[in-house]
C-alpha angles and dihedrals in degrees: 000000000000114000119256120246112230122185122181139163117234117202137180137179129210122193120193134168112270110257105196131027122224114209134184125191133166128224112199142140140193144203152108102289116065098208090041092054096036087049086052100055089035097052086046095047096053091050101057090041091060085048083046088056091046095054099047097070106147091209097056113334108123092228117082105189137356134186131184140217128249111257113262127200132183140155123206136182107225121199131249116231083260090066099251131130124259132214107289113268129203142220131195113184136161131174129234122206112196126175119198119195079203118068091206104052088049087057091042086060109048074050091069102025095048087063096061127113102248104014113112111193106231099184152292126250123183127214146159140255104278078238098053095050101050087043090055090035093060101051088047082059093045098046087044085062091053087040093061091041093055093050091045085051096052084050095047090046093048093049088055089255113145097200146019128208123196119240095174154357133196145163102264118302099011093105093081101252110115144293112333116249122246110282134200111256102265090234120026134172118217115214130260125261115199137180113225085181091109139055089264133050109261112198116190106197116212118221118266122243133207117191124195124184130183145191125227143192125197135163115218128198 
């Protein structure tokens, strides 16, 4: 009798505390008058950069890397509700990029900077270490393996069948089947949730997960 030809797909989650905090905030003013406007976002921006400088100490500072945007100016006419055209009004904006390895300072901090003149909070993402996500990502791929061996296995148990012997393994889709189903991203963030009850910023990071699927192809007899 001829094996029997077995293909599953294994799959596994990890979830682990997130490790670093990404955060993005603008820093932009506008007004009639373009040096006014331009003085404003640059005087900003240079206070919170030599803060910046402070907190990213290698030894001990809670913020790992920063980056900053170049500066943009421009100026625009908008329009009255009569459809004519205004005095020209201009804009000055850049983008800082900050990442913190403490959640709470990183929450001290958006406590103290959301409440700038000028600084617009764009948004928080959490990650983990490089390390780490190769580590955990690793281990998923290797529990999605036993995971595909342990299904192929049931199958092979409940049609009679004593072993099962692997022919091939792939990332989703690569066997030749068909179309892949819809996965999960391998490494998501989850976003931020944050209580603005009290007098500080309180951000309360969800775990990252990395999700690895496989599919597997056994014969049984």
């Amino acid at each position: 009798m001829a094996d029997t030809i077995i293909t599953v797909q294994g799959e596994y989650e990890i979830t682990h505390p997130a490790e670093r905090g990404v955060v993005r905030i603008t820093v932009g003013y506008e007004g009639e008058q373009r040096d006014e406007t331009l003085a404003l976002t640059t005087q900003r921006h240079a206070s919170l950069v030599a803060e910046l400088r402070e907190l990213h100490n290698p030894q001990s500072g809670p913020v790992t890397s920063w980056a900053s945007d170049q500066l943009r100016v421009w100026g625009d006419r908008p329009w009255n509700q009569d459809g004519r055209r205004l005095a020209p009004v201009f804009h000055a904006e850049v983008g800082i990029e900050v990442t913190f390895g403490e959640p709470t300072a990183l929450s001290d901090w958006l406590g103290v900077v959301s409440m700038l003149d000028g600084v617009t909070i764009q948004g928080v993402t959490w990650t983990l270490t490089e390390a780490k996500r190769q580590s955990i990502t690793q281990e998923a791929r290797r529990r999605a393996v036993e995971n595909a061996v342990a299904k192929a296995t049931v199958y092979a148990t409940s049609l009679g069948l004593s072993s099962v012997r692997p022919l091939a393994l792939s990332d989703p889709g690569m066997l030749g089947d068909g179309p892949a189903p819809g996965q999960p991203v391998p490494l998501a963030a989850r976003a931020m949730s944050a209580d603005f009850g009290g007098a500080t910023l309180a951000l309360k990071p969800e775990d990252i997960t990395v999700a690895v699927q496989v599919h597997a192809r056994f014969t049984a007899s």
